[in-house]
Backbone as CSV, one residue per row, in Angstrom:
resi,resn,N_x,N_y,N_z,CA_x,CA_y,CA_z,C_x,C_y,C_z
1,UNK,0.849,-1.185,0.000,0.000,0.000,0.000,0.884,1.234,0.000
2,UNK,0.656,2.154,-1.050,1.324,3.555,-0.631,0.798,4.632,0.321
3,UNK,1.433,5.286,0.820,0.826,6.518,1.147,0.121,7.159,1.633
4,UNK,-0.652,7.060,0.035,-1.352,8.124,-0.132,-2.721,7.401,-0.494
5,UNK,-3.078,5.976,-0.441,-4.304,5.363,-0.415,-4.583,4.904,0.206
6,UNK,-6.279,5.093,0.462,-7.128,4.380,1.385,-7.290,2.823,1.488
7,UNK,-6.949,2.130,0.866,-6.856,0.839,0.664,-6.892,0.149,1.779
8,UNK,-8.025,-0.807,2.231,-7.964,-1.376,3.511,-8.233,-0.649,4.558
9,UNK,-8.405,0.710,4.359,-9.393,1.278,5.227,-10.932,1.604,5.365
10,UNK,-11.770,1.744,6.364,-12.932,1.729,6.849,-13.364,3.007,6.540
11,UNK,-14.312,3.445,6.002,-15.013,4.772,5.787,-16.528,4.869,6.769
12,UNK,-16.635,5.664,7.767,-18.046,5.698,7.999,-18.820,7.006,7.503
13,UNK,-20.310,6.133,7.050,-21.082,6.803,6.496,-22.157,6.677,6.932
14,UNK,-23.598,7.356,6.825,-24.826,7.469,6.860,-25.149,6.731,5.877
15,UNK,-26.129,5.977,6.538,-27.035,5.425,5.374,-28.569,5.742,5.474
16,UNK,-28.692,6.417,4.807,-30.460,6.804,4.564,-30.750,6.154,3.872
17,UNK,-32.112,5.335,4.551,-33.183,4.182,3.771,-34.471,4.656,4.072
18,UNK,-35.061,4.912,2.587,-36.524,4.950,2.138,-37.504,3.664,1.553
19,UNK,-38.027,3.023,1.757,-38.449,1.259,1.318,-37.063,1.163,1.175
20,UNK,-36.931,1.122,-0.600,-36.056,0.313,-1.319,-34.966,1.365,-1.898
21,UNK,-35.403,2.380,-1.440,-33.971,3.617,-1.941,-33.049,3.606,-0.729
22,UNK,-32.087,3.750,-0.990,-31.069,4.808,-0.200,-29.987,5.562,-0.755
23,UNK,-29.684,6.153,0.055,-28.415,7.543,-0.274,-27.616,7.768,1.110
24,UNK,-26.527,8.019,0.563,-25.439,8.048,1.866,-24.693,9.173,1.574
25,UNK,-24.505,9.517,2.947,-23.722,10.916,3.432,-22.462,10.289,4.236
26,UNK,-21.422,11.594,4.279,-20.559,11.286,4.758,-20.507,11.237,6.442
27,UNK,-20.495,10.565,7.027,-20.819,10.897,8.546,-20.021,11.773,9.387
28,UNK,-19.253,12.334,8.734,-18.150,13.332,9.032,-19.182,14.740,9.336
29,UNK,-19.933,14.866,8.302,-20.551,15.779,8.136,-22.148,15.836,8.471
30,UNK,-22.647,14.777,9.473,-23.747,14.782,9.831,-24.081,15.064,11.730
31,UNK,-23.736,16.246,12.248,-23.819,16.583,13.197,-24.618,15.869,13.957
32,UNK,-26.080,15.362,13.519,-26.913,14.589,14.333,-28.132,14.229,14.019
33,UNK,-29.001,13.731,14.212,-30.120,12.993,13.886,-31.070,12.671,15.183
34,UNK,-31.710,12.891,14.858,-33.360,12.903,16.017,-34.552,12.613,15.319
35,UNK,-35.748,11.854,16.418,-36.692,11.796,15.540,-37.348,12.695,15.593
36,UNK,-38.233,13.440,15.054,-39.199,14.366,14.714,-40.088,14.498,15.661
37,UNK,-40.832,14.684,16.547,-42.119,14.670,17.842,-42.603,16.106,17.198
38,UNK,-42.418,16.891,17.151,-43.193,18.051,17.179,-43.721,18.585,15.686
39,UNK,-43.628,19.463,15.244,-44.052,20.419,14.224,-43.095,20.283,13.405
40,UNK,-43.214,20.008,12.077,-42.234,20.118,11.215,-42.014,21.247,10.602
41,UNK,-40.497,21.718,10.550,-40.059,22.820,10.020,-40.573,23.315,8.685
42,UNK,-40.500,24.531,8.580,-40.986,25.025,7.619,-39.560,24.933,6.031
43,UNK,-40.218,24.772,5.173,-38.808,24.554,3.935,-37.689,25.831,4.517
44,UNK,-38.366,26.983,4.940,-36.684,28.162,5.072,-36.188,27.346,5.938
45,UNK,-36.623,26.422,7.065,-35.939,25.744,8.016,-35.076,24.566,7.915
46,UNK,-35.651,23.675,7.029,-34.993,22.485,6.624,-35.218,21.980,5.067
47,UNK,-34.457,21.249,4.637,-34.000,20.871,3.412,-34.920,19.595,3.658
48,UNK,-36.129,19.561,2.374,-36.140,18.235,2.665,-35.380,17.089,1.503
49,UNK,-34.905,16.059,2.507,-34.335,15.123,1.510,-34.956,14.156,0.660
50,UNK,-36.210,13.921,0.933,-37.148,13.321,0.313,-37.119,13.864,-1.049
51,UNK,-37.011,14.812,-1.289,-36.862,15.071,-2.780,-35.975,14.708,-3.886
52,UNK,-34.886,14.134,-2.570,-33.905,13.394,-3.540,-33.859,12.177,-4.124
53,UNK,-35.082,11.627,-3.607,-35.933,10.341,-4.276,-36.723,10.710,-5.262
54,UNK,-37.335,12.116,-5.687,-38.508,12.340,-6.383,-39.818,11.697,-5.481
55,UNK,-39.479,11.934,-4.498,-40.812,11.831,-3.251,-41.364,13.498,-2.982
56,UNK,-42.768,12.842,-2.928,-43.258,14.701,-2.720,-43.302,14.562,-1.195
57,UNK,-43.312,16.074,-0.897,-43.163,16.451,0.615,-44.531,15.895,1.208
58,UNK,-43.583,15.335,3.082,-45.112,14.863,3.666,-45.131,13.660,3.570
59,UNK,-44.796,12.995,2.580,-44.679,11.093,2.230,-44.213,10.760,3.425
60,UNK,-44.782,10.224,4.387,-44.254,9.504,5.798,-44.645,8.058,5.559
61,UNK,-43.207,7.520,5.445,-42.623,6.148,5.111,-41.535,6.061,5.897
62,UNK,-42.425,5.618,7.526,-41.523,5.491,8.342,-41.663,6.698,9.577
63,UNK,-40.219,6.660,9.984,-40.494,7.721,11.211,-39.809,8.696,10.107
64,UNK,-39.930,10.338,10.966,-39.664,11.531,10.349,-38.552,11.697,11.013
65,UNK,-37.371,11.973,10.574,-35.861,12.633,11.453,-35.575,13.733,10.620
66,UNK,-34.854,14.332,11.798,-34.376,15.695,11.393,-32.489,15.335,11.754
67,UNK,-32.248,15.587,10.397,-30.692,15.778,10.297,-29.881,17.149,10.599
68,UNK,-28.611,17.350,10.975,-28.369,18.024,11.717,-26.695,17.960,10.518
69,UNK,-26.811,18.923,9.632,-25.889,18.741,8.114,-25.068,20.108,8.431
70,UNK,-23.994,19.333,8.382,-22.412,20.614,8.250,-22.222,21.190,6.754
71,UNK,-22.456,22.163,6.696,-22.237,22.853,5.354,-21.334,24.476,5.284
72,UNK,-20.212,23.544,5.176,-19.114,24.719,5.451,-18.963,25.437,7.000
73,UNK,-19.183,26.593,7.574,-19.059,26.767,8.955,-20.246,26.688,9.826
74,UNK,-21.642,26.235,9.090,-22.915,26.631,9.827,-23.526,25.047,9.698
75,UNK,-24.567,25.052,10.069,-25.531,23.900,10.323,-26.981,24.178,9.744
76,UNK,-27.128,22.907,8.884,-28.483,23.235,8.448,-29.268,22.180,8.126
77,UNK,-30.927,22.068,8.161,-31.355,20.916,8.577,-32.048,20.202,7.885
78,UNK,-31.596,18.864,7.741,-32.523,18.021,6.900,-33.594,17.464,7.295
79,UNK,-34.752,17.225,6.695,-36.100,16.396,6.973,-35.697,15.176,5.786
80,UNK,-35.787,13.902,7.102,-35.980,12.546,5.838,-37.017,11.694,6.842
81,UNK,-37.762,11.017,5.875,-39.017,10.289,6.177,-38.201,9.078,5.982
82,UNK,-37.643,8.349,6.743,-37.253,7.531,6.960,-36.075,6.313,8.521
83,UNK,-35.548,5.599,7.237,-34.289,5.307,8.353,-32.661,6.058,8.136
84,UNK,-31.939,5.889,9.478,-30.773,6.325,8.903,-29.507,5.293,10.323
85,UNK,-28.958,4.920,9.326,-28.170,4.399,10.087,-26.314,4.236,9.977
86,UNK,-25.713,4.429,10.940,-24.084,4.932,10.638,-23.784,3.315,10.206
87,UNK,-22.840,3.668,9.639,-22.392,2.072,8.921,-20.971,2.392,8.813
88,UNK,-20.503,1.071,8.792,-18.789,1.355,8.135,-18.626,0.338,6.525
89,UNK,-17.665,1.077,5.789,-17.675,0.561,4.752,-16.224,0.643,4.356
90,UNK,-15.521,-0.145,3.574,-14.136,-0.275,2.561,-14.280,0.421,2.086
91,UNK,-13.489,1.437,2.159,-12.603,2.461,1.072,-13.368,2.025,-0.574
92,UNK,-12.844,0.786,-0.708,-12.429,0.074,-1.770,-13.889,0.181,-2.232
93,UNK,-15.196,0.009,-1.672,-16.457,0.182,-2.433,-17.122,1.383,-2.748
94,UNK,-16.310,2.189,-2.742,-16.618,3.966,-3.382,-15.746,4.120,-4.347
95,UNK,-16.755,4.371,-5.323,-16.141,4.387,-6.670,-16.648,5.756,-7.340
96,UNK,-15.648,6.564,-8.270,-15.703,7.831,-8.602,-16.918,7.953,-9.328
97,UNK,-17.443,8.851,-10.221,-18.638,9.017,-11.109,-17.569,8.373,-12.238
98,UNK,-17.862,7.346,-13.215,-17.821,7.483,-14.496,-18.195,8.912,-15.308
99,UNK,-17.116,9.221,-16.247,-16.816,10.977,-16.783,-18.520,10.469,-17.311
100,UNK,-19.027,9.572,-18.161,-20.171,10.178,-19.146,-21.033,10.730,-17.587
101,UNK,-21.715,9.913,-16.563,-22.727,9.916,-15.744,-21.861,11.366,-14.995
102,UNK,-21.067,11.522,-14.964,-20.364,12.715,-14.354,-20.806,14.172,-15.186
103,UNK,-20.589,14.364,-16.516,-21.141,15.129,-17.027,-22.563,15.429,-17.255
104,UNK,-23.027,13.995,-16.892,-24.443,14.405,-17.315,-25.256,14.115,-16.096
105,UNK,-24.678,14.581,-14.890,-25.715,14.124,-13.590,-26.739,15.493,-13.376
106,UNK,-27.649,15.256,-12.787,-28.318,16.009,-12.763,-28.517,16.665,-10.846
107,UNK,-27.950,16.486,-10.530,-27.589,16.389,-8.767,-26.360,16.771,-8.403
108,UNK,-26.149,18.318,-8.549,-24.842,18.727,-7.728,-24.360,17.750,-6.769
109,UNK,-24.990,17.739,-5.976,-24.406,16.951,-4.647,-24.055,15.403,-5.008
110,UNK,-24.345,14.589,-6.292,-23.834,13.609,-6.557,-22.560,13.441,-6.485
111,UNK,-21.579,13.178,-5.929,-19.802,12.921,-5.592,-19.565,11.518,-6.135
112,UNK,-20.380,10.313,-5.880,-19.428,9.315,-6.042,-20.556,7.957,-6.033
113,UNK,-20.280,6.836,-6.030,-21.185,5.500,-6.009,-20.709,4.648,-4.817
114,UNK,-21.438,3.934,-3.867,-21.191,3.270,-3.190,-21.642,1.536,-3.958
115,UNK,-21.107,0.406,-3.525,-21.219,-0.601,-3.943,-21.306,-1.758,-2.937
116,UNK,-22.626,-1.831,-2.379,-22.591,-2.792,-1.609,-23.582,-3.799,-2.147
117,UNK,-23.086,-5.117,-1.466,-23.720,-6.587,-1.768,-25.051,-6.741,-1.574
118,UNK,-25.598,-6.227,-0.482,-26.804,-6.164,0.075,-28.057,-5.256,-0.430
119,UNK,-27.123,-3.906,-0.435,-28.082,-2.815,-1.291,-28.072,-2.422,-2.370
120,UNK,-26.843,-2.774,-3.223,-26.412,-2.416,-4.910,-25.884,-1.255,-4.751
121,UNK,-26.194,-0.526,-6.170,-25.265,0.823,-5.984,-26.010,1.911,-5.276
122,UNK,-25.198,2.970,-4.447,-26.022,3.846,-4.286,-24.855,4.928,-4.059
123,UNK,-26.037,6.225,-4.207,-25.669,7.560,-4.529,-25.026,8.027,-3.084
124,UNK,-23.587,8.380,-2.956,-23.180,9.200,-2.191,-23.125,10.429,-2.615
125,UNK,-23.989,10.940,-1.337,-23.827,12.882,-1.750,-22.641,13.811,-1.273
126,UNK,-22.989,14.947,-1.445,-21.503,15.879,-0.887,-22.767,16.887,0.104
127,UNK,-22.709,16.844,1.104,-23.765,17.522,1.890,-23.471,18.981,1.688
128,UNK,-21.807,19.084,1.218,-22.210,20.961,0.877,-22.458,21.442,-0.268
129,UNK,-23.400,20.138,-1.058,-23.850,20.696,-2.053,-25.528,20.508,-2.223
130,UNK,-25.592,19.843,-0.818,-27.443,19.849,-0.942,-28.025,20.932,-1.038
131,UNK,-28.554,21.485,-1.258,-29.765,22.355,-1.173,-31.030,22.648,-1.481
């Protein structure tokens, strides 16, 4: 191993699960997570992530959490109708965008592909590019 690669190392991440979707964040950058009890924020308040399924707002599939997302020096908050759970994963199963799907993504915050056995591929985001 050189260096300068991750090889054989452990990455932890978020895993957000909707039924049969998920999307993962870097857990570096997820300050915190709670479930929802009260009044849900208004959109100036929180980002919802449900949209990153093409789910309309309100779809409660599951419990409601509020994410707690580092975006550069401030904090700002996600709504996901779902699960979320920290996981560890190999280096080795994050794989870059292929240049065509790279040029032609339609999701700033798309960074990279995760590759697991259990769930297939899924979309890792860059949380300072949600919005």
């Amino acid at each position: 191993m050189t260096g300068g690669t991750l090889q054989g190392q452990l990455l932890r991440l978020v895993l957000l699960v909707q039924r049969q979707q998920c999307l993962a964040l870097e857990s570096r950058l997820v300050a915190g997570c709670q479930r929802l009890t009260g009044k849900q924020p208004s959109e100036a308040e929180a980002i919802c992530l449900d949209r990153l399924l093409n789910r309309p707002d309100g779809t409660n599939v599951g419990q409601q959490l509020l994410l707690e997302l580092k975006q550069g020096g401030t904090t700002v908050f996600g709504l996901w109708s779902g699960s979320a759970d920290l996981i560890e994963v190999a280096a080795s199963a994050i794989h870059p965008l292929p240049p065509v799907l790279s040029a032609r993504k339609h999701w700033p915050a798309l960074k990279a592909l995760l590759l697991m056995d259990d769930q297939g591929i899924i979309p890792l985001l860059d949380v300072e590019k949600i919005a």
